[in-house]
C-alpha positions in Angstrom: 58.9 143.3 90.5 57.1 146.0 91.5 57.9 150.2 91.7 59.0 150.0 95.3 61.5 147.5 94.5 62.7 148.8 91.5 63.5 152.8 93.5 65.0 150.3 96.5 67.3 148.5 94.0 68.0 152.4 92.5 69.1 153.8 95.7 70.8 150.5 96.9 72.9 150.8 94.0 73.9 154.3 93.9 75.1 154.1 97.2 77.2 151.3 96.4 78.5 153.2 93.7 79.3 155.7 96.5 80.8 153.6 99.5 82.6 151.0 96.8 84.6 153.5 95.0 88.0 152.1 96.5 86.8 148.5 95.9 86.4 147.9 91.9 86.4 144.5 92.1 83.1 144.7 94.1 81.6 146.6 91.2 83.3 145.2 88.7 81.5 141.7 89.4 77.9 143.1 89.4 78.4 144.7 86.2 79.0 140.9 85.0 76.1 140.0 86.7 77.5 138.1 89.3 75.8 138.6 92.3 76.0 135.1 94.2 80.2 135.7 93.8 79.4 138.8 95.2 77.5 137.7 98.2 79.1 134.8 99.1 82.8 136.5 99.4 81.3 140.0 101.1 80.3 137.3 103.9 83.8 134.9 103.7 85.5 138.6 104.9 82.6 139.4 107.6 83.0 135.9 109.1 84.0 136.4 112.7 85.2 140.1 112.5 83.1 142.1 114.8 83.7 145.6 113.2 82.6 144.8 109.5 83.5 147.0 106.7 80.9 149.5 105.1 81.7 148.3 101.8 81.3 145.0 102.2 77.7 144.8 104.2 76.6 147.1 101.0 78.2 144.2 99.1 76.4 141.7 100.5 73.2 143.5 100.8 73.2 144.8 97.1 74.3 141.5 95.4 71.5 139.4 97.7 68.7 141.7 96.6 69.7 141.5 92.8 70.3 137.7 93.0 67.1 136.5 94.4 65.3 138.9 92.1 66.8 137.5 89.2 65.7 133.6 90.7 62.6 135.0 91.7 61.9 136.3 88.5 63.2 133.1 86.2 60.8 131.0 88.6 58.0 132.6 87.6 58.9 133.0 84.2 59.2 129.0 84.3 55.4 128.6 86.3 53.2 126.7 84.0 55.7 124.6 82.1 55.7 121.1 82.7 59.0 120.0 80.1 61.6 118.1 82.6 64.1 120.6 81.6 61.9 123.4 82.8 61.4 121.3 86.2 64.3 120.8 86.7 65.7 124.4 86.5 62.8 125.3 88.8 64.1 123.0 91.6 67.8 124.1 90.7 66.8 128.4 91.2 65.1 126.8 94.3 67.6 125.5 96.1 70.1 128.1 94.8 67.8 130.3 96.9 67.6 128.7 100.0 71.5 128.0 99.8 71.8 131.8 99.7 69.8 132.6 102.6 70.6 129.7 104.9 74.3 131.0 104.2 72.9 134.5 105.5 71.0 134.0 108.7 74.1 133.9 110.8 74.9 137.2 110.0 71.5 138.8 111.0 71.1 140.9 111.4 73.9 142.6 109.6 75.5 146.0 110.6 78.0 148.0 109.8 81.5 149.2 112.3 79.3 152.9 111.8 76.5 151.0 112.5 74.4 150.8 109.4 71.8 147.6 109.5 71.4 145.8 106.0 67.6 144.8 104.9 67.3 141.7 103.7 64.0 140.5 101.9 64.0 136.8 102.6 62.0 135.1 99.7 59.6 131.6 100.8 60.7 129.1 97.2 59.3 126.4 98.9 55.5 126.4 97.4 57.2 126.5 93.9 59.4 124.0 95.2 56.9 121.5 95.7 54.9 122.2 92.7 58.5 121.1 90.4 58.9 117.9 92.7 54.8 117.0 92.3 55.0 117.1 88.5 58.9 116.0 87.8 57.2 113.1 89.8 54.8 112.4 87.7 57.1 112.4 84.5 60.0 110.0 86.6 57.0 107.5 87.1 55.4 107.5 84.1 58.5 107.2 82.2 59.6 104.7 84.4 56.5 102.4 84.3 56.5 102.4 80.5 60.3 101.1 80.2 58.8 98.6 82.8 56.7 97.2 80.3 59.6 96.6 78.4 61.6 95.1 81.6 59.1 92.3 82.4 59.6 90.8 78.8 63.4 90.4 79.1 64.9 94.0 78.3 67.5 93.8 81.1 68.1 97.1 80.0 64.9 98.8 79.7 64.3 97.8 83.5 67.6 99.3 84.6 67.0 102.6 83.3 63.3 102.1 85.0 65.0 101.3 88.0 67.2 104.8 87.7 64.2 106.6 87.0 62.2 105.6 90.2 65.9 106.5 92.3 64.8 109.6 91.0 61.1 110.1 91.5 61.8 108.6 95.2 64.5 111.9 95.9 61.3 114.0 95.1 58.8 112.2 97.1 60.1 109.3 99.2 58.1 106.5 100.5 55.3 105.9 98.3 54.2 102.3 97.6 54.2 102.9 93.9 58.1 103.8 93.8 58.7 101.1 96.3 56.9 98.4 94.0 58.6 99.8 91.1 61.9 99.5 92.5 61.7 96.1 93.5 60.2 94.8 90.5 63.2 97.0 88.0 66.0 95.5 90.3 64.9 92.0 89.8 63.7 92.3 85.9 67.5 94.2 85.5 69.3 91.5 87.5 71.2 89.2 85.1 71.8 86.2 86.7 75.0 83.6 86.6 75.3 80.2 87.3 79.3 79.4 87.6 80.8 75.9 87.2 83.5 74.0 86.7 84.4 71.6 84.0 87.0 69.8 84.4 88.6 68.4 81.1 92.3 67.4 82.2 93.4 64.0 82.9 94.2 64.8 86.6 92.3 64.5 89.4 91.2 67.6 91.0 91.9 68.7 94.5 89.3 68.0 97.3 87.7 71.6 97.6 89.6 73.1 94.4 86.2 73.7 92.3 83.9 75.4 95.4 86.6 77.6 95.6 87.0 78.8 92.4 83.0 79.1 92.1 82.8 80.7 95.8 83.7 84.4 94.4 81.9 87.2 96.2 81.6 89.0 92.9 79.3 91.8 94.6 83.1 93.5 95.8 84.5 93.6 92.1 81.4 94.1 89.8 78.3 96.2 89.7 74.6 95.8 91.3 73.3 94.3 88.2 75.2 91.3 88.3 74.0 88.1 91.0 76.7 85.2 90.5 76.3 81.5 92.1 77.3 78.3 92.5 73.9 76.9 93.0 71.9 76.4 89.5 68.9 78.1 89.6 65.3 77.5 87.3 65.6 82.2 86.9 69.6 81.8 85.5 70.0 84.1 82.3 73.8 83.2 82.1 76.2 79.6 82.6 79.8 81.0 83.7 82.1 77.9 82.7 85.1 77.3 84.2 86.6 74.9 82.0 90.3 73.5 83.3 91.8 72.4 80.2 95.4 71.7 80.8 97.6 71.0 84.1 100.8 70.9 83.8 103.4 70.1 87.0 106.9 70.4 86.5 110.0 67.8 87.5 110.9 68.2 91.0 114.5 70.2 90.8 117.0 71.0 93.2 119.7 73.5 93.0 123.0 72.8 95.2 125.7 75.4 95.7 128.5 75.3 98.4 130.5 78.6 99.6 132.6 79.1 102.4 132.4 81.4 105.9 135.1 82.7 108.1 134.8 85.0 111.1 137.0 86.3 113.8 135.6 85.6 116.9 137.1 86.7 120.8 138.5 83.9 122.6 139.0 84.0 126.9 141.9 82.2 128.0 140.9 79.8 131.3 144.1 80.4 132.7 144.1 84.1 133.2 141.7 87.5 132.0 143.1 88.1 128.7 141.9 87.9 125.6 142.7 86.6 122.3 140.9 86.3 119.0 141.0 83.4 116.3 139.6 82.6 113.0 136.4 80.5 112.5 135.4 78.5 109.1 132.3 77.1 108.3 131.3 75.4 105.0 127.7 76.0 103.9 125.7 73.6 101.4 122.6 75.1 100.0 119.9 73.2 98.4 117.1 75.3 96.5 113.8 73.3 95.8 112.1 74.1 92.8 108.8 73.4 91.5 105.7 74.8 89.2 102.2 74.0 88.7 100.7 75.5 85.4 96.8 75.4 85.2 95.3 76.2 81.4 91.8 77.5 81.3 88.8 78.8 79.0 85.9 81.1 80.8 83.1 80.6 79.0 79.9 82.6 79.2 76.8 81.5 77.4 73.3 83.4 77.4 70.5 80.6 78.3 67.6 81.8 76.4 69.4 81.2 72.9 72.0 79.0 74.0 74.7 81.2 72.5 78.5 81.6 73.9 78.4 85.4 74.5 82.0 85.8 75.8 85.3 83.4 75.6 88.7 84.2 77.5 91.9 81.6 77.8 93.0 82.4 81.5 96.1 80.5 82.9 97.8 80.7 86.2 101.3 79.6 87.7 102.2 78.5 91.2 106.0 78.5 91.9 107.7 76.6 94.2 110.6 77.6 95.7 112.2 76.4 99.2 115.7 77.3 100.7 117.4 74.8 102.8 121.0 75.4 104.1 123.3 72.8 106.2 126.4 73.3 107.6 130.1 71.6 108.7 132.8 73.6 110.5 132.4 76.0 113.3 129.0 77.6 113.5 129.7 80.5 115.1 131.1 81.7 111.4 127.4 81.5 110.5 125.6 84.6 110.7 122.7 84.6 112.9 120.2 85.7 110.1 121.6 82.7 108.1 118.6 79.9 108.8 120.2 76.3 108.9 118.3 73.3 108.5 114.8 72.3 106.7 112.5 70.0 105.1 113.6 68.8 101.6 110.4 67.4 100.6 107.9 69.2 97.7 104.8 69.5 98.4 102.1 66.8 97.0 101.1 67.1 93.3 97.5 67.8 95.2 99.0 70.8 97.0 100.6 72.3 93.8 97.4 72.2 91.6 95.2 73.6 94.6 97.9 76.4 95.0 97.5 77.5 91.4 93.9 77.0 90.9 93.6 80.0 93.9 95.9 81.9 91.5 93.5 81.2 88.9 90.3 82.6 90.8 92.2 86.0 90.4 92.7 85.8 87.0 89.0 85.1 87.0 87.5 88.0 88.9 90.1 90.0 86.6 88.1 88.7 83.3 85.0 89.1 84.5 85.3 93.0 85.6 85.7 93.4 82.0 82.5 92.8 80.9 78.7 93.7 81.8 75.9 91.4 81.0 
């Protein structure tokens, strides 16, 4: 900083020592050092008021000059290094900077209700900028092309912290065919892929369309990127996702009958004249509740291809419950309330219908097991 800064700074300062006195919490804040509070509420009480404050365009004016000094300053201070830590502050002061004085130019320029203009030195961070994002770059890729090495010969991992890396080496300079290669390459070397089937070890029959359903699971909703499930076995698969139905048990077709009786008092119009009378209705209503359950017991097993090991094991089960109201009637219907349905099916469904019902239950429990795991 040179001398002409340093006596602007000292005048600056004394005469917001002056104009401030009845505004402590002004000063109080600069003393901590904390100019971009400063700044940033000196403006939040400007906005949109024509006649603005003495105090507060001082405010703004002081703690602006003192806060891009200090960045100023701490960039150059940081010029030279090339540690990712130091980078990485550089672009941080950087874009602190231009936050401040993009927040700024509506106000210019900046007077005072008395008429007082504030000076503002606007500061160019850009070269310095550039210079971080050039040589963070370079570290991202590097770094990135290294853990590649790694990636190609089966580190799943490796590749998907390669892949991260070249995210961020593409923020700093997008479009370059070296990033786009690299990212490519780490998403398909990080990739584990599934191969889901179903097994079925009961002795029932399954359901025409029972096992594509419970292998058609748009996984891409429920788990993350790195994850590719299908149906269709192919020669790349890492994993085998097996379904295997070991139990299905159906329960004995039940129904529950109860009997209960209605009345109601309904208006009756005599045929011979205009008056009216009322008279008691009874109904008697017989309710049959149909009952039936499908139980489906299964194992999800996941094995790693390239040594043939189980990796994960889960028992999953699901139910299906059947249940079917069906009411008849004798007597008067009008002593049936109208929300009261009457009549019905008393069939149960096929066995086929049962198992296929449960087995959709079972795809939930599914998705449920497999969100709890990363491969």
């Amino acid at each position: 900083m040179n001398n002409t800064s340093l006596c602007n700074f000292f005048i600056l300062a004394v005469c917001l020592a002056v104009c401030l006195s009845g505004c402590t919490n002004y000063l109080k804040m600069m003393e901590r050092g904390e100019f971009d509070m400063v700044f940033y509420r000196s403006l939040d009480k400007m906005e949109g008021k024509k006649n603005k404050r003495e105090k507060d365009v001082l405010a703004a004016e002081e703690a602006f000059a003192r806060a891009n000094a200090r960045d100023m300053g701490r960039i150059e201070a940081l010029q030279g290094r090339t540690d990712e830590q130091s980078l990485n502050e550089m672009l941080r002061l950087t874009e602190r900077i231009e936050r401040r004085q993009s927040r700024l130019q509506p106000f210019l320029p900046l007077r005072d209700k008395k008429g007082y203009t504030a000076h503002f030195e606007l500061v160019n961070p850009h070269e310095y900028a550039d210079e971080a994002a050039r040589n963070l770059y370079g570290i991202y890729l590097q770094e990135a092309n290294l853990l590649m090495e790694r990636g190609e010969k089966g580190d799943k991992i490796a590749a998907r912290r390669a892949h991260d890396l070249y995210l961020k080496a593409e923020s700093l300079i997008p479009g370059t065919v070296e990033v786009k290669h690299g990212l490519e390459d780490s998403k398909y070397f990080g990739t584990s892929r599934v191969y889901m089937q179903v097994v079925n070890r009961t002795n029932k029959v399954l359901p025409s369309g029972l096992e594509e359903t419970l292998t058609n699971i748009n996984f891409s909703e429920f788990r993350n990127t790195w994850q590719e499930f299908s149906s269709r076995s192919r020669q790349n698969d890492d994993y085998l996702m097996e379904i295997e139905l070991s139990d299905i048990q159906l329960s004995p077709e039940r129904i529950v009958e109860r009997q209960y009786e209605l009345k109601e008092v309904v208006e009756k119009k005599n045929s011979s004249d205009t008056t009216t009378t009322t008279e008691t209705v009874y109904a008697t209503v017989t309710e049959f509740t149909l009952q039936k359950s499908a139980v489906i017991n299964a194992n999800v097993l996941i094995k790693d291809l390239r040594d043939d090991k189980i990796v994960h094991r889960e028992p999953v089960f699901s139910t299906y419950q059947f249940e079917n109201v069906v009411n008849s009637y004798q007597g008067d219907l009008r002593a049936i309330p109208k929300k009261l349905p009457i009549g019905g099916s008393l069939n149960f469904p096929l066995e086929s219908e049962m198992i296929y019902k449960a087995g959709e239950n079972l795809k939930d429990r599914i998705i449920d097991y497999v969100s709890k795991f990363d491969l």
